[in-house]
C-alpha positions as CSV (number, residue, x, y, z in Angstrom):
1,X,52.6,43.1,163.0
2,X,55.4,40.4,163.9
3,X,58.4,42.0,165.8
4,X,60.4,38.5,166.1
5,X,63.8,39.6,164.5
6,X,66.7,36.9,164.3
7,X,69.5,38.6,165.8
8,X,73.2,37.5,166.3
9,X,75.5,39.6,164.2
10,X,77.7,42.5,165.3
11,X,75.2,45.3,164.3
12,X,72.6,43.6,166.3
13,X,74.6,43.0,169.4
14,X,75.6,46.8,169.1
15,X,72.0,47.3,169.2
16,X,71.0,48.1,165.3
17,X,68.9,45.9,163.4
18,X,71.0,44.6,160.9
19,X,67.7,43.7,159.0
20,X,66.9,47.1,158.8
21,X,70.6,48.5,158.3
22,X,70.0,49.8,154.5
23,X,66.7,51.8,155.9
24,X,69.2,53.4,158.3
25,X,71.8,54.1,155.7
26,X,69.1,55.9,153.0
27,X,67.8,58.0,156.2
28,X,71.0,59.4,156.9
29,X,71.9,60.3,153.1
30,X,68.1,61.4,152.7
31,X,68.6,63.7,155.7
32,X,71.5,65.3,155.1
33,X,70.6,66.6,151.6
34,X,67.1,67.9,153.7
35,X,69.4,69.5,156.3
36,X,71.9,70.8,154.0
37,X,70.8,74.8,153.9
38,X,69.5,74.6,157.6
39,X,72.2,77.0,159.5
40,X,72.8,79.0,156.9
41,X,69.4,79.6,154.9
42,X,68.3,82.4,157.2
43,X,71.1,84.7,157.4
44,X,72.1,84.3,153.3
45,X,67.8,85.4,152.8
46,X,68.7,88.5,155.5
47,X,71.6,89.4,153.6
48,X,69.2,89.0,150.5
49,X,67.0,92.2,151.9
50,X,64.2,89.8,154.4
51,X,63.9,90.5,158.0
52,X,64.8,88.1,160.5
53,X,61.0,88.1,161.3
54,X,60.6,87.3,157.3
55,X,63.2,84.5,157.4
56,X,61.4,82.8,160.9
57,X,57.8,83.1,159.2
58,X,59.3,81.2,156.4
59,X,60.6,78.4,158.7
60,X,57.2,79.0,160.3
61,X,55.5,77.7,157.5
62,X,57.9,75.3,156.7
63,X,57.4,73.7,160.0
64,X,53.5,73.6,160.2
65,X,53.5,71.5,156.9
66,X,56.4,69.3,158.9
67,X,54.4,68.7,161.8
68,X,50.9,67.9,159.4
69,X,53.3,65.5,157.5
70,X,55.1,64.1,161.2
71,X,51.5,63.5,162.7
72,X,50.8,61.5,159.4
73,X,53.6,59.5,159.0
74,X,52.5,56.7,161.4
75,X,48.6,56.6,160.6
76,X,49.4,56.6,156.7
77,X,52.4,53.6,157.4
78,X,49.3,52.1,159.2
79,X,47.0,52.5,156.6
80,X,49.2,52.5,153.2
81,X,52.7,50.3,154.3
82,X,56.2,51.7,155.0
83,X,57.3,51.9,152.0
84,X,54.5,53.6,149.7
85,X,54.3,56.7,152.7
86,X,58.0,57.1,152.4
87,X,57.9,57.2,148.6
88,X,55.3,60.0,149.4
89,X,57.8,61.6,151.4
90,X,60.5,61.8,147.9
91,X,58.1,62.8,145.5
92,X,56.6,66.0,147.7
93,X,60.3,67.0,148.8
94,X,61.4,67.2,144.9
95,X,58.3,68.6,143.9
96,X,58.9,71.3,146.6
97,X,62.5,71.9,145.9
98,X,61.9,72.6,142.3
99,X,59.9,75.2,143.2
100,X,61.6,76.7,145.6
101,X,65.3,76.3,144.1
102,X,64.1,76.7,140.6
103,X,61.8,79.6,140.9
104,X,61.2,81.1,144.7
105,X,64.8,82.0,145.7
106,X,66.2,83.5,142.3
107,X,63.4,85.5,141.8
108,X,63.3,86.8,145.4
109,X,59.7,86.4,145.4
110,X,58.3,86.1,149.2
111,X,54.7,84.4,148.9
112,X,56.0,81.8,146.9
113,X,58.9,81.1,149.0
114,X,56.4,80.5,151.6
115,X,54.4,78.1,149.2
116,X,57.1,76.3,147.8
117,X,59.3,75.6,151.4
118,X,56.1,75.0,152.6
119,X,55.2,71.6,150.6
120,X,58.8,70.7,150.8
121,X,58.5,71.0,154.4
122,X,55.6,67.9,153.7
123,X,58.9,65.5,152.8
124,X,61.4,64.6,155.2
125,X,58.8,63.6,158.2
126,X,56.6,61.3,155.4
127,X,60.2,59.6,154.8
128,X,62.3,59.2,157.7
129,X,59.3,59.2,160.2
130,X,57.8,56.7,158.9
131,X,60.7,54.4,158.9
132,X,61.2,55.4,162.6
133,X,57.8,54.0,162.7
134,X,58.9,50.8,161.0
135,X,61.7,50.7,163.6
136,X,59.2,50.3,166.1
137,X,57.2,47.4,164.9
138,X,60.2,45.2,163.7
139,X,63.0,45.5,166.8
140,X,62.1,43.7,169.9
141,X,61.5,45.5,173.1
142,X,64.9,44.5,174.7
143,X,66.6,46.5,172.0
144,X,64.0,49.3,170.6
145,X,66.3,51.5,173.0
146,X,69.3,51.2,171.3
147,X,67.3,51.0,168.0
148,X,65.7,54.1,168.3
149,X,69.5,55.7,169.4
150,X,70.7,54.4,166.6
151,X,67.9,56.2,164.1
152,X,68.4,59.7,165.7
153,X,71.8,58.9,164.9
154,X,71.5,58.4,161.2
155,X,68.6,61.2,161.6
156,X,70.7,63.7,162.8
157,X,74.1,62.8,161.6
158,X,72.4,63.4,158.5
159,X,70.6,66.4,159.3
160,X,72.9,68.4,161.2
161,X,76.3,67.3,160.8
162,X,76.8,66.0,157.3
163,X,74.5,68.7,155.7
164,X,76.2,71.6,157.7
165,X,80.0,70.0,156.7
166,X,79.1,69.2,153.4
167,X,77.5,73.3,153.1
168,X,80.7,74.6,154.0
169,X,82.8,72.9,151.2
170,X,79.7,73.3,148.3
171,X,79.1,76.6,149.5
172,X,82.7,78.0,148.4
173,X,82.7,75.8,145.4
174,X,79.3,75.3,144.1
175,X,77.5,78.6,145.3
176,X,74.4,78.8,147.4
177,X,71.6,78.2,144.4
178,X,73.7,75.0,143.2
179,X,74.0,73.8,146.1
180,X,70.4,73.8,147.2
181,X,69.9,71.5,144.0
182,X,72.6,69.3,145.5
183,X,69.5,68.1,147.9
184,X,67.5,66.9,145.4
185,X,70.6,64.4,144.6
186,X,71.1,63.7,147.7
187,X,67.5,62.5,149.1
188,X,67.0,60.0,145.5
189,X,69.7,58.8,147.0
190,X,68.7,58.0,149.9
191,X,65.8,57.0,148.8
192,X,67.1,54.0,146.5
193,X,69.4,52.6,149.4
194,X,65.5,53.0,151.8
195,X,63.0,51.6,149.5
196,X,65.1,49.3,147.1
197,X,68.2,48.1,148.8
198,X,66.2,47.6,151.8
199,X,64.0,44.1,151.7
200,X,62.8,43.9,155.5
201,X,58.5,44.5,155.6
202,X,56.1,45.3,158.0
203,X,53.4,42.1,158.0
204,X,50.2,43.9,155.9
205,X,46.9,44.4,157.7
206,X,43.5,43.9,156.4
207,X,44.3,48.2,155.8
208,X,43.6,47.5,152.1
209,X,39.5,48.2,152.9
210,X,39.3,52.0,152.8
211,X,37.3,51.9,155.6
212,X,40.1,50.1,158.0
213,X,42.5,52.7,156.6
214,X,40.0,56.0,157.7
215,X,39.8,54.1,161.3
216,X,44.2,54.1,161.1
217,X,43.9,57.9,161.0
218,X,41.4,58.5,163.3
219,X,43.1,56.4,165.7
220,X,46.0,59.3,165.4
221,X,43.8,61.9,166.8
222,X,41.6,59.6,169.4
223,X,44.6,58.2,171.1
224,X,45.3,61.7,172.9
225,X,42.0,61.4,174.7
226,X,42.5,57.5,175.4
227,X,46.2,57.8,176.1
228,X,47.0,60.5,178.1
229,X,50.4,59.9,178.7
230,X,50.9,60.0,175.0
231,X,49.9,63.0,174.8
232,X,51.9,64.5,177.4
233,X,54.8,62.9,176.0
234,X,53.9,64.5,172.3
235,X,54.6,68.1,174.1
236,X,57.6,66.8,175.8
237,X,58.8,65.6,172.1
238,X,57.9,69.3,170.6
239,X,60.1,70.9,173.4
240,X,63.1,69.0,172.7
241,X,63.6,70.2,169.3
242,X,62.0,73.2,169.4
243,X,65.7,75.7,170.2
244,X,67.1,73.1,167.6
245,X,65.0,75.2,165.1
246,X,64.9,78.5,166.6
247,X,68.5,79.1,167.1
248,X,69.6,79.0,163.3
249,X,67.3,81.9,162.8
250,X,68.5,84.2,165.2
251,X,72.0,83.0,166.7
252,X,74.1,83.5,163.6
253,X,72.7,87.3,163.5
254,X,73.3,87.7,167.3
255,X,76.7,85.7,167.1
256,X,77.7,87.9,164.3
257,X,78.2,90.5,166.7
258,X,81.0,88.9,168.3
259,X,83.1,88.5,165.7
260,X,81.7,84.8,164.6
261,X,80.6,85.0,161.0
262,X,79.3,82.3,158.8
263,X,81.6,79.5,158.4
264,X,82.3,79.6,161.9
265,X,78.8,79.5,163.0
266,X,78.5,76.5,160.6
267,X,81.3,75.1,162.2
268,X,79.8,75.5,165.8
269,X,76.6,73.8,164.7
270,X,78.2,70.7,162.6
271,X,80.5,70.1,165.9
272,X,77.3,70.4,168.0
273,X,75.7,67.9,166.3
274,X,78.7,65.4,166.3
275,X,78.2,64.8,169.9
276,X,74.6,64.5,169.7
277,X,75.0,61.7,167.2
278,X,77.8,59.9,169.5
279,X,75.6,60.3,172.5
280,X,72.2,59.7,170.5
281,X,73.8,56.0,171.2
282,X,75.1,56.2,174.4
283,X,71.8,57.9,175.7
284,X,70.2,54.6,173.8
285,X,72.1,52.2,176.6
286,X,71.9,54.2,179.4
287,X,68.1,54.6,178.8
288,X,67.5,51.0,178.7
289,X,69.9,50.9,182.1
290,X,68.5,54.0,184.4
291,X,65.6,53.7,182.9
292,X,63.9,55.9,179.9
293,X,62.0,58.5,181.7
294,X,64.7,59.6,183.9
295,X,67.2,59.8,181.2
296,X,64.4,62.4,179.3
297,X,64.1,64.3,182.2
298,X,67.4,65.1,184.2
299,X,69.7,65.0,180.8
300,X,67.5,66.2,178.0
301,X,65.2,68.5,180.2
302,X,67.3,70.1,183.0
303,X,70.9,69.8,181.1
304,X,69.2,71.5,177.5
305,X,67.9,74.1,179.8
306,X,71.2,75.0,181.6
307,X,73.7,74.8,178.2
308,X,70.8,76.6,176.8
309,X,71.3,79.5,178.8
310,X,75.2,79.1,178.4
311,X,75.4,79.9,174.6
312,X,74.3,83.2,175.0
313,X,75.8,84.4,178.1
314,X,79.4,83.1,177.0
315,X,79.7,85.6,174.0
316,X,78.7,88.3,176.4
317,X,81.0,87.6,179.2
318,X,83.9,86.6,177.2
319,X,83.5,88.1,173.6
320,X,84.8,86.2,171.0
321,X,86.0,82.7,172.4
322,X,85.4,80.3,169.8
323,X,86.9,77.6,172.4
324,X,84.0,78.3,175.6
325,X,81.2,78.8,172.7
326,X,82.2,75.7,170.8
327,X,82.5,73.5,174.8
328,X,78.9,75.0,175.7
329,X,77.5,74.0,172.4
330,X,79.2,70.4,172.7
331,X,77.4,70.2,175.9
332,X,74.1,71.5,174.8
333,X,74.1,68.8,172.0
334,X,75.0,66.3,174.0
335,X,72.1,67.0,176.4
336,X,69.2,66.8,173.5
337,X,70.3,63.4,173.0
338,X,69.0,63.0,176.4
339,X,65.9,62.8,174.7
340,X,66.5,59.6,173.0
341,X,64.7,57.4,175.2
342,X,61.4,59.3,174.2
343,X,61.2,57.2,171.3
344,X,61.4,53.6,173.4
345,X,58.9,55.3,175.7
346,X,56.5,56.3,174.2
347,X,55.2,52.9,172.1
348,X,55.6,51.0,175.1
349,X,52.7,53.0,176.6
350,X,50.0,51.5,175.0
351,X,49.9,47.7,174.2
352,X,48.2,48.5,170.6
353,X,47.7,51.0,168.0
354,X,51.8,51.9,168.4
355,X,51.8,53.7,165.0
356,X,48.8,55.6,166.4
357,X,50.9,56.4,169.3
358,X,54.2,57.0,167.7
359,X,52.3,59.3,165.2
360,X,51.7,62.1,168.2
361,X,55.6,61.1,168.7
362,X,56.3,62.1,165.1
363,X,54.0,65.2,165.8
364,X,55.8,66.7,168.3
365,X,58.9,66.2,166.0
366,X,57.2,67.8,163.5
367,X,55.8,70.8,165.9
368,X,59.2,72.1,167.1
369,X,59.9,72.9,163.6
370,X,57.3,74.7,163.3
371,X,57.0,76.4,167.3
372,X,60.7,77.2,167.3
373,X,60.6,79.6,164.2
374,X,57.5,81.0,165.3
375,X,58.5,82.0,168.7
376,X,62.2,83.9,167.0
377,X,59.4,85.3,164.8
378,X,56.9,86.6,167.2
379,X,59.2,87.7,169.8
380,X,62.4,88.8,168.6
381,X,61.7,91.9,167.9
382,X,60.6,92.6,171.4
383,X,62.6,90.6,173.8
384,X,65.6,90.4,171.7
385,X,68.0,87.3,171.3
386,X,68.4,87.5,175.2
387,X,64.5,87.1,175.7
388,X,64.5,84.1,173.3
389,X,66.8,82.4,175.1
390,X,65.0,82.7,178.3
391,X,61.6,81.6,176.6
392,X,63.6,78.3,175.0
393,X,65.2,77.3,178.7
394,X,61.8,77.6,180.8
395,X,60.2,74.9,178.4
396,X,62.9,73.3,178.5
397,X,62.7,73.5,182.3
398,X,59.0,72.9,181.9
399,X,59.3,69.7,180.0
400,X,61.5,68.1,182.3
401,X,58.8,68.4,185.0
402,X,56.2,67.3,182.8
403,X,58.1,64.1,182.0
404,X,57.8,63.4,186.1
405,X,54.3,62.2,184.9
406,X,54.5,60.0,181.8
407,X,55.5,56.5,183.8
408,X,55.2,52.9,182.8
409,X,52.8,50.4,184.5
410,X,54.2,49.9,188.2
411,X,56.4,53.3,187.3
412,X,59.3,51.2,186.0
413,X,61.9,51.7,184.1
414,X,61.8,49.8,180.8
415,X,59.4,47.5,179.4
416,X,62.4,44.8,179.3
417,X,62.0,45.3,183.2
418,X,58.6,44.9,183.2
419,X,58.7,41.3,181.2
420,X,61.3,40.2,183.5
421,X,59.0,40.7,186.5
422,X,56.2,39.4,184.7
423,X,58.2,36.2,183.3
């Protein structure tokens, strides 16, 4: 599959490929009607009569049919094309949401909120995965960095600021219901700017022989005994994202205590995720300049470790200070951008198979929405919101020494430095 992309325009030289600049713009719109009852789900389901146990087995779920549907996103791009897997990913979300907006949630009913979240949970990951995936094989190496800062970006402008913003407003106006079916606008949306607008391919394979395309997906599950590396960097990749999910469930609850309610809390997490998306970029550059593994470990590691820490000691030592919350949470988010370079990394470990590779990527993406959940929901009741924090900050700790181990050939930097050397 041919990565030689003309480049010469202003989006290229500012590092996104401006042949794949309506895929960007559908992810974004896709993702922010995904992400749009994220930090506020939970505690309007607690306030329903479930448990904050309930409401993190329910993300629980969620999250194991998100990391299935992460791990799958490459092999099936391999096997299928970009654009067919992502058209997977629409039609599983809607089929989802109509059955948890439209019968689940009014009617209170438990086991099928757990069904219905569940396949929905199979969406997102199908769609904008995949075209992360795509990213990958059309970008040359000297700007995948900036490429891939540029899809967390769109990723998580989408899923965390715009879909927490646009909450607050259809919240008041629309009500919660209404504007859970605002999603299901929001993602066709996205989806016709994706799949449509967008008229860069992936060169086809000879995947069209069934057989070829079995081989694609076992290639997802061989590759963690082949590539070791990859592997490690798959758990790296769940524990970046893994307080991401976990702190919706339990923070608002625990924040609530201190005199932040909802729209607050909503406000916190939108402005959180407005620095991650500036510094998704800037973390992008500086990869491709101090090098990608470092940049994982010492900001996205050590820094989401400390900040974690932060957002739950501040309340306690200075009450209700929206100003030191709001700094610490700004700092937190700017820190899990440090993770960025992850996505450069990790193809450039292995000279073939990269959807294979980027698919245990995609997994780990997919995990942390399913491990953070599950630890609020196996834990909280016992250790508290001070005992989760603690667990979230030692892998974040952990991962950063972990990354120590997952170097490129010669243990440099970037693959542009290796094919200067080599040139």
């Amino acid at each position: 599959m041919s990565t030689a992309v003309k480049q010469g325009n202003i989006l290229d030289k500012a590092g996104l490929p401006s042949h794949l600049f309506w895929g960007y713009l559908g992810v974004i719109i896709f993702m922010m009607g995904d992400g749009l009852e994220i930090g506020w789900l939970s505690p309007y389901l607690v306030d329903k009569g479930l448990s904050v146990s309930h409401a993190g087995f329910l993300f629980t779920a969620y999250g194991i049919t998100v990391a299935i549907s992460s791990w799958l996103s490459g092999v099936l791009l391999e096997a299928f094309g970009a654009k067919k897997t992502m058209l997977m990913g629409l039609i599983v979300y809607l089929v989802g949401t109509i059955g948890f907006v439209g019968f689940a949630i009014p009617n209170l009913w438990y086991p099928l909120m757990l069904l219905t979240y569940a396949i929905r949970g199979f969406g997102y990951p199908l769609f904008a995965f995949s075209f992360l995936v795509w990213i990958a094989y059309r970008t040359p190496s000297k700007q995948l960095g900036k490429a891939v800062g540029w899809f967390w970006f769109v990723f998580t402008g989408g899923l965390n600021v715009a879909g927490a913003y646009y909450s607050i407003w259809a919240i008041e106006n629309l009500g919660h219901i209404n504007t859970l079916w605002t999603a299901a606008l929001w993602v066709s949306l996205g989806a016709v700017f994706a799949l449509l607008f967008n008229k860069d391919k992936i060169e086809e394979s000879t995947n069209d022989v069934e057989e070829s395309k079995a081989k694609e997906i076992v290639k997802g599950i061989t590759i963690l005994k082949n590539e070791p590396k990859v592997a490690m960097a798959g758990i790296v990749r769940v524990i970046n994202q893994t307080a991401q999910y976990a702190f919706p469930i339990f923070l608002p609850t625990y924040l609530a205590t201190y005199g932040y309610d909802t729209s607050l809390w909503l406000s916190i997490w939108g402005s959180i995720f407005v620095a991650n998306i500036v510094f998704n970029i800037v973390f992008g550059v500086l990869g491709d300049k101090m090098g990608w593994r470092n940049t994982v470990m010492w900001f996205g590691g050590v820094g989401c470790g400390i900040f974690t820490l932060t957002l739950y000691y501040i309340p306690q030592i200075f009450g209700d200070n929206m100003f030191l919350l709001a700094t610490a949470g700004l700092l937190w988010g700017t820190c899990l951008a440090g993770y960025v370079p992850l996505s450069a990394l990790v193809p450039s470990l292995v000279n073939e198979d990269k959807g294979a590779a980027m698919s245990i990527l995609n997994l780990g993406a997919g995990l942390c929405v399913f491990t953070g959940p599950m630890i609020v929901a196996l834990t909280y009741d016992f250790i508290g919101a001070g005992g989760v924090i603690w667990v979230l900050a030692a892998l974040y700790f952990g991962g950063a020494f972990m990354t120590k181990f997952i170097t490129l050939p010669g243990n440099r930097k970037t693959v542009e430095v290796i094919e200067e050397k080599e040139a």
